[in-house]
DRENFI-346113 format. One record per residue: y, x, z of N, C-alpha, C, CB in turn. Coordinates in nm, 3 decimals, always signed. Each point is the difference from the previous one (the first is absolute). Glycine has a CB too. Layout:
% residues N
+---------+---------+---------+---------+---------+---------+---------+---------+---------+---------+---------+---------+
!     n.y !     n.x !     n.z !    ca.y !    ca.x !    ca.z !     c.y !     c.x !     c.z !    cb.y !    cb.x !    cb.z !
+---------+---------+---------+---------+---------+---------+---------+---------+---------+---------+---------+---------+
!       Y !       X !       Z !       Y !       X !       Z !       Y !       X !       Z !       Y !       X !       Z !
...
+---------+---------+---------+---------+---------+---------+---------+---------+---------+---------+---------+---------+
END
This chain:
% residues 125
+---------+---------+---------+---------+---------+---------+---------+---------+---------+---------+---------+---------+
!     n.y !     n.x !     n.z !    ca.y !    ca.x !    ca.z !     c.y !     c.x !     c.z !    cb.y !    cb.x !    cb.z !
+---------+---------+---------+---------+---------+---------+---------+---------+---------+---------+---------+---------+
!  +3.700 !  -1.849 !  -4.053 !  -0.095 !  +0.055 !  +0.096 !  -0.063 !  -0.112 !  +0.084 !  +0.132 !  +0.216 !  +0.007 !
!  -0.071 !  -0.336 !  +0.007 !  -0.063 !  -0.098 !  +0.071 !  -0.076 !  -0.057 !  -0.052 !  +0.135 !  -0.019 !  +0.099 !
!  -0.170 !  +0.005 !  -0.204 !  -0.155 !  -0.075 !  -0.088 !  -0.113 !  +0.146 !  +0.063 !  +0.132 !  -0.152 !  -0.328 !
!  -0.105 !  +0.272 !  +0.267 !  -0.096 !  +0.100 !  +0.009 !  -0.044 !  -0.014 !  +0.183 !  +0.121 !  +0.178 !  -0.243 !
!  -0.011 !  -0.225 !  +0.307 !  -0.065 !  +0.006 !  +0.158 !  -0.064 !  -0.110 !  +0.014 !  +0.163 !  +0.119 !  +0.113 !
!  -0.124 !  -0.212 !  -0.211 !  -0.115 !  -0.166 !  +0.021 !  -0.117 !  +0.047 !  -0.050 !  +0.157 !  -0.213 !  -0.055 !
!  -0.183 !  +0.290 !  -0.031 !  -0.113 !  +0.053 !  -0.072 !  -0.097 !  +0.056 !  +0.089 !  +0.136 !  +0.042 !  -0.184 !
!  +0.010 !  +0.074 !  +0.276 !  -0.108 !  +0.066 !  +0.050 !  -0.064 !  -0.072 !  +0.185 !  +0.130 !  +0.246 !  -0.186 !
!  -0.079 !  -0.336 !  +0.197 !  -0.066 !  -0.092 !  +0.117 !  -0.087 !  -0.043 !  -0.053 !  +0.155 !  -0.066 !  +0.118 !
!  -0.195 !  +0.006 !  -0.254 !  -0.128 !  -0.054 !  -0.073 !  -0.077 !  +0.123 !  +0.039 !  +0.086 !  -0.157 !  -0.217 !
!  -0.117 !  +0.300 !  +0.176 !  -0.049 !  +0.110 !  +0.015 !  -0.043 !  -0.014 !  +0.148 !  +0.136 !  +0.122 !  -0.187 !
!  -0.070 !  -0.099 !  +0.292 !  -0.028 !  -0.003 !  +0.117 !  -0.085 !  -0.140 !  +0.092 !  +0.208 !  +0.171 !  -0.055 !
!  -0.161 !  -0.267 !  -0.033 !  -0.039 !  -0.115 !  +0.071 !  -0.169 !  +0.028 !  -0.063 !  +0.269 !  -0.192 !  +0.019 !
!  -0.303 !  +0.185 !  -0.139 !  -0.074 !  +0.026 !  -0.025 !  -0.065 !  +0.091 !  +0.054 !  +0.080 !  -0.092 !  -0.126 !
!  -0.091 !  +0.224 !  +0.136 !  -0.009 !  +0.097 !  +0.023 !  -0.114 !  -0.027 !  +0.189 !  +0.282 !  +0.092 !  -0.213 !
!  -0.223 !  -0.152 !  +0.257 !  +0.018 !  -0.067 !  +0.167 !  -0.163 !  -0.115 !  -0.030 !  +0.385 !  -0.017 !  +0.065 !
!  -0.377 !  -0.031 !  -0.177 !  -0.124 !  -0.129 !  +0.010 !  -0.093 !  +0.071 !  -0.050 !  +0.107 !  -0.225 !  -0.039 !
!  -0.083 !  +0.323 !  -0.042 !  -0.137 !  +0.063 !  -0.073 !  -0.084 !  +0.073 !  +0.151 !  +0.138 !  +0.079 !  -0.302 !
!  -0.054 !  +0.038 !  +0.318 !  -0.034 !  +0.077 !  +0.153 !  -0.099 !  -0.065 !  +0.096 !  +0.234 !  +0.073 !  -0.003 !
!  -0.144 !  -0.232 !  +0.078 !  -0.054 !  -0.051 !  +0.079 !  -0.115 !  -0.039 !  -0.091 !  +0.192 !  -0.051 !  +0.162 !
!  -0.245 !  -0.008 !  -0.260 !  -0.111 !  -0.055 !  -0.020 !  -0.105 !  +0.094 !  -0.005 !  +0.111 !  -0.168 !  -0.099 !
!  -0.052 !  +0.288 !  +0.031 !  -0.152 !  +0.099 !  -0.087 !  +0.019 !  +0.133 !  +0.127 !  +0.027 !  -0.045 !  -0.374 !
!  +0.079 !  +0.094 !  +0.464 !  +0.010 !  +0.079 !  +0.112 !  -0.003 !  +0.089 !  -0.095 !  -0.092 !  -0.089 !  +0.217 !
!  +0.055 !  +0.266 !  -0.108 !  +0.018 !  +0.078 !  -0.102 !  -0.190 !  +0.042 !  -0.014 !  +0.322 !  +0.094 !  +0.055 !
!  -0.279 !  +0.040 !  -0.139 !  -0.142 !  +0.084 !  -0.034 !  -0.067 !  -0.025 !  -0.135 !  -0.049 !  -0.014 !  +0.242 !
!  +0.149 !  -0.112 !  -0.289 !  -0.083 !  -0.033 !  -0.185 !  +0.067 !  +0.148 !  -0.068 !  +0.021 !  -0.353 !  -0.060 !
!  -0.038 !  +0.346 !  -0.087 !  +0.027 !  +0.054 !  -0.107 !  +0.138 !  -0.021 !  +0.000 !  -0.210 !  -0.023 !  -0.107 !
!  +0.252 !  +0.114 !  +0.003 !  +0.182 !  -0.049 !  -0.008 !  -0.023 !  -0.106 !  -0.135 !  +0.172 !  +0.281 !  +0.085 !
!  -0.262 !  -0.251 !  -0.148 !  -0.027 !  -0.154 !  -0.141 !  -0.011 !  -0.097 !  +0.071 !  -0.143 !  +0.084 !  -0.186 !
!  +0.100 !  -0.103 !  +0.268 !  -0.051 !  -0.137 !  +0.086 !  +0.166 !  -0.076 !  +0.052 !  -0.288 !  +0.138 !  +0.123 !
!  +0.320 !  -0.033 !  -0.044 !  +0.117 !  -0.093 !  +0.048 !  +0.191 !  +0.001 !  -0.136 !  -0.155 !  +0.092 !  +0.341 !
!  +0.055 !  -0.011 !  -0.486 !  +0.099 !  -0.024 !  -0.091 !  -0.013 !  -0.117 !  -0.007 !  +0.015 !  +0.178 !  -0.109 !
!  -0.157 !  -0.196 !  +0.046 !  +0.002 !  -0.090 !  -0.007 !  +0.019 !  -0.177 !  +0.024 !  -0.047 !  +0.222 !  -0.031 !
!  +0.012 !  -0.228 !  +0.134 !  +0.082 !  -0.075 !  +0.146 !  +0.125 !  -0.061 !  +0.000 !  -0.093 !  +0.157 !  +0.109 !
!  +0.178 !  -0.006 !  -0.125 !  +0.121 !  -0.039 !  +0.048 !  +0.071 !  -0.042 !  -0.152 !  +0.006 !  +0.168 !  +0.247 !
!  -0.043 !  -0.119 !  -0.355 !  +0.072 !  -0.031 !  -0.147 !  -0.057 !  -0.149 !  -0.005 !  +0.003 !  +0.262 !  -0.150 !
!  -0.084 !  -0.334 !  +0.208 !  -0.067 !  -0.105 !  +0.015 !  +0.056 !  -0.105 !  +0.098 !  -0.176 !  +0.144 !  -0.067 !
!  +0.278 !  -0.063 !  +0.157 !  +0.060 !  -0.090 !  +0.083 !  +0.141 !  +0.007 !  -0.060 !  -0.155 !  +0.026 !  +0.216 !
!  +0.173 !  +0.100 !  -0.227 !  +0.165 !  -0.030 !  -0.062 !  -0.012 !  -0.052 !  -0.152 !  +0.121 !  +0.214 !  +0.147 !
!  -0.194 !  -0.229 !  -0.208 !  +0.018 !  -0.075 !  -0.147 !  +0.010 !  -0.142 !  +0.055 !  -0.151 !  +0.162 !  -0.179 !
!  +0.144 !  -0.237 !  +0.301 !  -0.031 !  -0.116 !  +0.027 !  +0.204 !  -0.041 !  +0.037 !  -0.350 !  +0.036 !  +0.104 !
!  +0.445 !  +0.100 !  -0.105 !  +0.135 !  -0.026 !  +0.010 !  +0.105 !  +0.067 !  -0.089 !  -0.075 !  -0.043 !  +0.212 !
!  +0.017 !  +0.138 !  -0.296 !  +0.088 !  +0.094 !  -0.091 !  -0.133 !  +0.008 !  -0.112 !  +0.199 !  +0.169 !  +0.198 !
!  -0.104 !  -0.101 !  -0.297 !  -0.093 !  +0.079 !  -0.082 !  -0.035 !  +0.132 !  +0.006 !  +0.066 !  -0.138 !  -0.111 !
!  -0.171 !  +0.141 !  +0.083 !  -0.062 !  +0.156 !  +0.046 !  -0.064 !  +0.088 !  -0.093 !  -0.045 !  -0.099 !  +0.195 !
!  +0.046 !  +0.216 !  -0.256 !  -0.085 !  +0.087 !  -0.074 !  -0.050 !  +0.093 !  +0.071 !  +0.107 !  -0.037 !  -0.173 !
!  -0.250 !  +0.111 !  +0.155 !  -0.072 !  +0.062 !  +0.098 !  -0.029 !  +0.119 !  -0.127 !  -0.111 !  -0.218 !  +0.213 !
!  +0.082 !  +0.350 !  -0.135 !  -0.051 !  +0.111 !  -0.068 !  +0.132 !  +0.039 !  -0.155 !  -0.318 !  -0.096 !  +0.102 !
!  +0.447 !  +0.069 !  -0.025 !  +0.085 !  +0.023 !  -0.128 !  +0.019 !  +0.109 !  -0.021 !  +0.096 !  -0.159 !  +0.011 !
!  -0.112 !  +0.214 !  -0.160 !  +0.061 !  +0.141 !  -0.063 !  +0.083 !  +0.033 !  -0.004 !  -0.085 !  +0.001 !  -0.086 !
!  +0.108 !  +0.104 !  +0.142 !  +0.131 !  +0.074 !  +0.054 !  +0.043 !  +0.149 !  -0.075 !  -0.071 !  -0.117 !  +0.240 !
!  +0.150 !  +0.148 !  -0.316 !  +0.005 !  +0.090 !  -0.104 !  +0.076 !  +0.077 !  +0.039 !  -0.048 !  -0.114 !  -0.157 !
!  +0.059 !  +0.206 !  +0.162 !  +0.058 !  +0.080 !  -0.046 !  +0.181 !  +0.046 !  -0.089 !  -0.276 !  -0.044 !  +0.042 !
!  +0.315 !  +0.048 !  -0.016 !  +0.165 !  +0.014 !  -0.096 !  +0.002 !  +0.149 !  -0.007 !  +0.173 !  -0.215 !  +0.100 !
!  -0.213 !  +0.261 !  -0.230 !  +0.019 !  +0.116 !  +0.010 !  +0.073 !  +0.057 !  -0.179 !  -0.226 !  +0.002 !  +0.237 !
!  +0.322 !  +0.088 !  -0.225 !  +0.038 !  +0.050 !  -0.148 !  +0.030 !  -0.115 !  -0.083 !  -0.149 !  +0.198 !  +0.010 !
!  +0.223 !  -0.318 !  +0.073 !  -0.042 !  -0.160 !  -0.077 !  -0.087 !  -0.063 !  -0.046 !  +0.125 !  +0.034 !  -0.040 !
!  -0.225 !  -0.018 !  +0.081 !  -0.136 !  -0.036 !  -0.041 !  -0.078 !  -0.060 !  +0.158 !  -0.006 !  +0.214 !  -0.236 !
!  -0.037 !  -0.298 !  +0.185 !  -0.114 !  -0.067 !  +0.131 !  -0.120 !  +0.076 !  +0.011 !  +0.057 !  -0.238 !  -0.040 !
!  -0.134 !  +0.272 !  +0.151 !  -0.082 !  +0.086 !  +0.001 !  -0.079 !  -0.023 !  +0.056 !  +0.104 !  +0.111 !  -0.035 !
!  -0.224 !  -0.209 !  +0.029 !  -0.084 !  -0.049 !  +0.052 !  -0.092 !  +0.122 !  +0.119 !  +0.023 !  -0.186 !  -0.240 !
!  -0.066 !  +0.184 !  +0.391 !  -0.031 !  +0.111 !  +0.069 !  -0.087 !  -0.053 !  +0.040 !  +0.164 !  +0.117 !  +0.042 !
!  -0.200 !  -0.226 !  -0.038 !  -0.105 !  -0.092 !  +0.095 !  +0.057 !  -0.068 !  +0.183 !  -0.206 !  +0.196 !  -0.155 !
!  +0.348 !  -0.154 !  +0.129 !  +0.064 !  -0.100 !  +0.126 !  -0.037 !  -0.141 !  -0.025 !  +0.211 !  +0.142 !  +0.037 !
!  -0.226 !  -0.190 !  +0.098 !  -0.031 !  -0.203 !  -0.028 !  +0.030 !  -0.013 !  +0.163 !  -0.260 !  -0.071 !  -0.230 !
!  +0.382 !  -0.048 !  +0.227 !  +0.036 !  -0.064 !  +0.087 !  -0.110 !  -0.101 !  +0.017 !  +0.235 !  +0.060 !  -0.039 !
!  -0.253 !  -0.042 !  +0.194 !  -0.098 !  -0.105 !  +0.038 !  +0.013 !  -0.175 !  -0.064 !  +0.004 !  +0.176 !  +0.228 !
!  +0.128 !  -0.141 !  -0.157 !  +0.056 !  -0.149 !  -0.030 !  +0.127 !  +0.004 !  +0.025 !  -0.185 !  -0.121 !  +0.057 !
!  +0.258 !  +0.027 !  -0.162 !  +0.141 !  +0.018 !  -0.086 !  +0.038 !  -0.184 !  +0.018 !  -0.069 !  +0.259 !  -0.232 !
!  +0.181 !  -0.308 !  +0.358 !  +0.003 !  -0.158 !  +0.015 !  +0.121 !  -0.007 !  -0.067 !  -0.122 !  -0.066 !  +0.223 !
!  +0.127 !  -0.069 !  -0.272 !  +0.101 !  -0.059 !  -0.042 !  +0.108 !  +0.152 !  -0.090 !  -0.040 !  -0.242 !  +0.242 !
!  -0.034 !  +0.295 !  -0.331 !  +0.044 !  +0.137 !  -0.047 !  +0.082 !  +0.030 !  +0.067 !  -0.040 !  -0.009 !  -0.188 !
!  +0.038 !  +0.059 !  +0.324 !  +0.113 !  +0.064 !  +0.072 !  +0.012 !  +0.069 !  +0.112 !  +0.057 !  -0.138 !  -0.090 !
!  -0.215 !  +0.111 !  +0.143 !  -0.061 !  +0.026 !  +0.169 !  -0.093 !  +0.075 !  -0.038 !  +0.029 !  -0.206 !  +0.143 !
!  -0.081 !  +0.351 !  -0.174 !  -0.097 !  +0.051 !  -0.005 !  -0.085 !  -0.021 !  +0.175 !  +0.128 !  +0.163 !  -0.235 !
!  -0.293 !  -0.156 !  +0.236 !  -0.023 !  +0.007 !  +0.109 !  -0.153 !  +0.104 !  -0.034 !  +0.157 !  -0.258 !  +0.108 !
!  -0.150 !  +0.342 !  -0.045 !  -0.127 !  +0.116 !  +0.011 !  -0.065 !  -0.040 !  +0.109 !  +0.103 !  +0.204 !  -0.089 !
!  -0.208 !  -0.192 !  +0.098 !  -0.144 !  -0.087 !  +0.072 !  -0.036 !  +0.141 !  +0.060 !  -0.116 !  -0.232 !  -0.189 !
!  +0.049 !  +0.252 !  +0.272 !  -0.081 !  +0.128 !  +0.094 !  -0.044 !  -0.061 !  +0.090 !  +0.122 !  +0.186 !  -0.025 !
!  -0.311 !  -0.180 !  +0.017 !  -0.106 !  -0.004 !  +0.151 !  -0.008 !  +0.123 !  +0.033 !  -0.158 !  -0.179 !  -0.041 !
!  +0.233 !  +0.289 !  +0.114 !  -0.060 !  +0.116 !  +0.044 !  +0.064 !  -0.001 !  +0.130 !  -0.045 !  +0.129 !  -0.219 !
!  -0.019 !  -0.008 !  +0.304 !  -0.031 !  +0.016 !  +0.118 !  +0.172 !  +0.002 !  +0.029 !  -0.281 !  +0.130 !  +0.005 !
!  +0.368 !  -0.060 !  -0.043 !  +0.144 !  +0.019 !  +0.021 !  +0.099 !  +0.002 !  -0.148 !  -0.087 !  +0.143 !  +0.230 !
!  +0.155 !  -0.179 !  -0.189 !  +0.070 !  +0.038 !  -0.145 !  +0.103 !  +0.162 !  -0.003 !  +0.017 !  -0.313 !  -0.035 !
!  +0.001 !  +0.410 !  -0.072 !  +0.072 !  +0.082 !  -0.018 !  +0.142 !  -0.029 !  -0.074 !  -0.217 !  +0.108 !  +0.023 !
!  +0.226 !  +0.043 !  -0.041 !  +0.155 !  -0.008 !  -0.045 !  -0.046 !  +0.022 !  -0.140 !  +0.173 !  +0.099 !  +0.207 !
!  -0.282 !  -0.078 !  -0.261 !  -0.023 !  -0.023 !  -0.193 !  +0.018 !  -0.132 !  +0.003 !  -0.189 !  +0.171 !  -0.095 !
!  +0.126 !  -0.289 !  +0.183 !  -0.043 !  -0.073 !  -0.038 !  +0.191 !  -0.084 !  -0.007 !  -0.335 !  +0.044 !  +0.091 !
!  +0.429 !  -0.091 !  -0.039 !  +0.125 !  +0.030 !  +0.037 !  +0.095 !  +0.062 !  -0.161 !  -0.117 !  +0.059 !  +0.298 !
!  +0.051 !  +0.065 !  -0.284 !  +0.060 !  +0.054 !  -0.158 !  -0.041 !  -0.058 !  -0.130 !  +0.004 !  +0.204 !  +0.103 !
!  -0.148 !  -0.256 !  -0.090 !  -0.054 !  -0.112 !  -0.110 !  +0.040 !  -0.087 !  -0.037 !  -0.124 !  +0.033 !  +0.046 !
!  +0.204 !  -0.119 !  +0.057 !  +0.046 !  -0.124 !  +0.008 !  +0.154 !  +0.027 !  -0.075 !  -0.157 !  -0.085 !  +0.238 !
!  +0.240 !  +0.198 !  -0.170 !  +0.104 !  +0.028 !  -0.063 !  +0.019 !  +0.022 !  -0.119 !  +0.019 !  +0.049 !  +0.158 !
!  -0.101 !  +0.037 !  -0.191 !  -0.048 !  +0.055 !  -0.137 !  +0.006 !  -0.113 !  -0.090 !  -0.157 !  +0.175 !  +0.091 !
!  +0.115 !  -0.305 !  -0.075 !  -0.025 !  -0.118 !  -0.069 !  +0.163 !  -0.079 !  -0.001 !  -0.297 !  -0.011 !  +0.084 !
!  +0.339 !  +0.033 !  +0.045 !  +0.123 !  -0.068 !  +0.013 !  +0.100 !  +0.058 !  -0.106 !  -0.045 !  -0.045 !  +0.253 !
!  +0.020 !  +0.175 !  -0.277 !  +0.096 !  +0.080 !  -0.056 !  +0.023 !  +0.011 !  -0.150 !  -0.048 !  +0.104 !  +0.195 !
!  -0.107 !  -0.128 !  -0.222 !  -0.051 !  -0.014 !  -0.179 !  +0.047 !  -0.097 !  +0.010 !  -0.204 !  +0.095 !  -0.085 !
!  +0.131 !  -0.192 !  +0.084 !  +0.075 !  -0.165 !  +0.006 !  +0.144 !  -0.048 !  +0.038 !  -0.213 !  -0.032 !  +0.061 !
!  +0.283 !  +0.100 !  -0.064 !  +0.092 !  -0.058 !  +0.013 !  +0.023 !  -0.108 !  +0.165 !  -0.033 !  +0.046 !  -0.297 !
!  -0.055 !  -0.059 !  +0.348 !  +0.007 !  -0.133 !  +0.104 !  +0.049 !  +0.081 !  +0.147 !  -0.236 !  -0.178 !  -0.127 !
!  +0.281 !  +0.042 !  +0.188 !  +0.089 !  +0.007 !  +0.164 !  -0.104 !  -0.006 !  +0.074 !  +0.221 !  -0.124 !  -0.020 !
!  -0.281 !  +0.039 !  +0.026 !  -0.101 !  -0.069 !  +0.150 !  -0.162 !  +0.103 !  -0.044 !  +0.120 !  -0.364 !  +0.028 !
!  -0.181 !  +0.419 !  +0.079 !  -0.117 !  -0.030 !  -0.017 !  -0.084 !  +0.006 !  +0.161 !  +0.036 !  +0.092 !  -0.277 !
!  -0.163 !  -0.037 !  +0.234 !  -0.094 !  -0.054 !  +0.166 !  -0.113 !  +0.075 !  -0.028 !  +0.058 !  -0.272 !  +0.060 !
!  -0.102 !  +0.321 !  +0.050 !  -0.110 !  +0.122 !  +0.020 !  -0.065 !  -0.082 !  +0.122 !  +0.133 !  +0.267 !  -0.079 !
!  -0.203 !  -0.326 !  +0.029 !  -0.165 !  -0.098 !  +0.121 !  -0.090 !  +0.062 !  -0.016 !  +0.011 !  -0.228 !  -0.018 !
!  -0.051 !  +0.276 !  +0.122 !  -0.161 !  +0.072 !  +0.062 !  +0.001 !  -0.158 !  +0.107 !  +0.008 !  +0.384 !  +0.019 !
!  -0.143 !  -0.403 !  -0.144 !  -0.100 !  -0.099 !  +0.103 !  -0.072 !  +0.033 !  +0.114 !  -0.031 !  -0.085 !  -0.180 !
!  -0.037 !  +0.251 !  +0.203 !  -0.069 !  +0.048 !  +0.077 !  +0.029 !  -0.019 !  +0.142 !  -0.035 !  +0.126 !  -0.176 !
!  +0.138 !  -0.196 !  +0.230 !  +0.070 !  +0.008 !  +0.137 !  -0.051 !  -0.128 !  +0.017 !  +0.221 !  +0.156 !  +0.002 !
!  -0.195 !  -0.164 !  +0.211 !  -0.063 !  -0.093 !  +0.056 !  +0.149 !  -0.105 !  -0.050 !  -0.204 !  +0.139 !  +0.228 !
!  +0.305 !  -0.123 !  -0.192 !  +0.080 !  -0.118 !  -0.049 !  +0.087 !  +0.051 !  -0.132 !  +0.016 !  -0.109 !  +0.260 !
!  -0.055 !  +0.001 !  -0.342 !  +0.137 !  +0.030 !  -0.078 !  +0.089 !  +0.065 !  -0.027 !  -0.035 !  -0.103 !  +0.034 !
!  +0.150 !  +0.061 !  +0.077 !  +0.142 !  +0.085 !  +0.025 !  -0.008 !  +0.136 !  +0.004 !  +0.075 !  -0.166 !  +0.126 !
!  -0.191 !  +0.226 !  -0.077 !  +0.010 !  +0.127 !  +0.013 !  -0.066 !  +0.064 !  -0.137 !  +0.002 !  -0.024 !  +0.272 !
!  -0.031 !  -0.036 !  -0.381 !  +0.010 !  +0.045 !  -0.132 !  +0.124 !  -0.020 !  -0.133 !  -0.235 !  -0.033 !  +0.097 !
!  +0.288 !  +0.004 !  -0.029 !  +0.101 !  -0.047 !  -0.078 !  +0.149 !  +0.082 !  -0.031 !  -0.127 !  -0.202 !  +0.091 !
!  +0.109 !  +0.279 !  -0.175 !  +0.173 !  +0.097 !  +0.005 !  +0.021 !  -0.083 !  -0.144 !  -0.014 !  +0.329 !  +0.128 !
!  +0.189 !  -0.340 !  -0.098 !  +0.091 !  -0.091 !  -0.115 !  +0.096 !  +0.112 !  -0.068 !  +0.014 !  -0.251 !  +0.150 !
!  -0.021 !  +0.263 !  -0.265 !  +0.099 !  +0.113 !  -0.073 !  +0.127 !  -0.068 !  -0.036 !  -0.193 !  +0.136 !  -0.109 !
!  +0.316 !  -0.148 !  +0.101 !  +0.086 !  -0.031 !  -0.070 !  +0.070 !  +0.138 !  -0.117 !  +0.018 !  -0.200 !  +0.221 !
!  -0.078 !  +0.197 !  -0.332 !  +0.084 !  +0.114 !  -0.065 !  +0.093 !  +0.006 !  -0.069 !  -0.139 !  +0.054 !  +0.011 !
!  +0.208 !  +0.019 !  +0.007 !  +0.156 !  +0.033 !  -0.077 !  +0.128 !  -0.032 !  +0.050 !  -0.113 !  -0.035 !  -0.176 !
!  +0.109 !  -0.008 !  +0.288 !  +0.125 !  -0.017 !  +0.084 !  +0.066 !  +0.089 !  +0.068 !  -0.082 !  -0.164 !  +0.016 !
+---------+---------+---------+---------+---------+---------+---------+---------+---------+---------+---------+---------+
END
């Protein structure tokens, strides 16, 4: 679990330089983009990953896609909107849960600082 929390300070640290530079009110592509652009500069990163389905033993393609998937182990879901909900929360889980993964991160850029977009999931503990 202590690599996945080094991972996920890359996420956040990142997360912190994109904000301050671009603020909020862009697109949520804009600051994907951004931030898979800052964290590829310390982990490896895949963006828009396919997320299937396990169903009857069979993979089941639905059109789920993790924003972004670090160091295969940190999912992180991106949101510019006015507030965030509890779908948006269950989305993230939802991903944690298919995937198999511990760490992930729900960032709404839309806020005046940072911190106050930022909820951290740990799942399965």
């Amino acid at each position: 679990m202590e690599e996945i929390e080094a991972v996920g300070r890359i996420v956040l640290d990142c997360a912190f330089k994109v904000h301050s530079s671009l603020g909020p009110g862009l697109l949520e592509s804009a600051y994907e983009a951004c931030l898979a652009y800052e964290i590829a500069k310390h982990a490896a990163i895949k963006r828009q990953v396919t997320m299937p389905i396990a169903y009857d033993g069979i993979a089941i393609d639905v059109g789920y896609r993790l924003d972004l998937l670090v160091a295969e182990s940190v999912v992180v879901e991106l949101k510019a909107v006015e507030k965030l909900h509890d779908l948006h929360m269950a989305q993230l889980l939802g991903y944690l849960k298919l995937g198999g993964y511990r760490l992930g991160f729900l960032l709404n850029f839309n806020v005046k600082h940072m911190k106050d977009g930022i909820k951290r999931v740990v799942y399965g503990l």
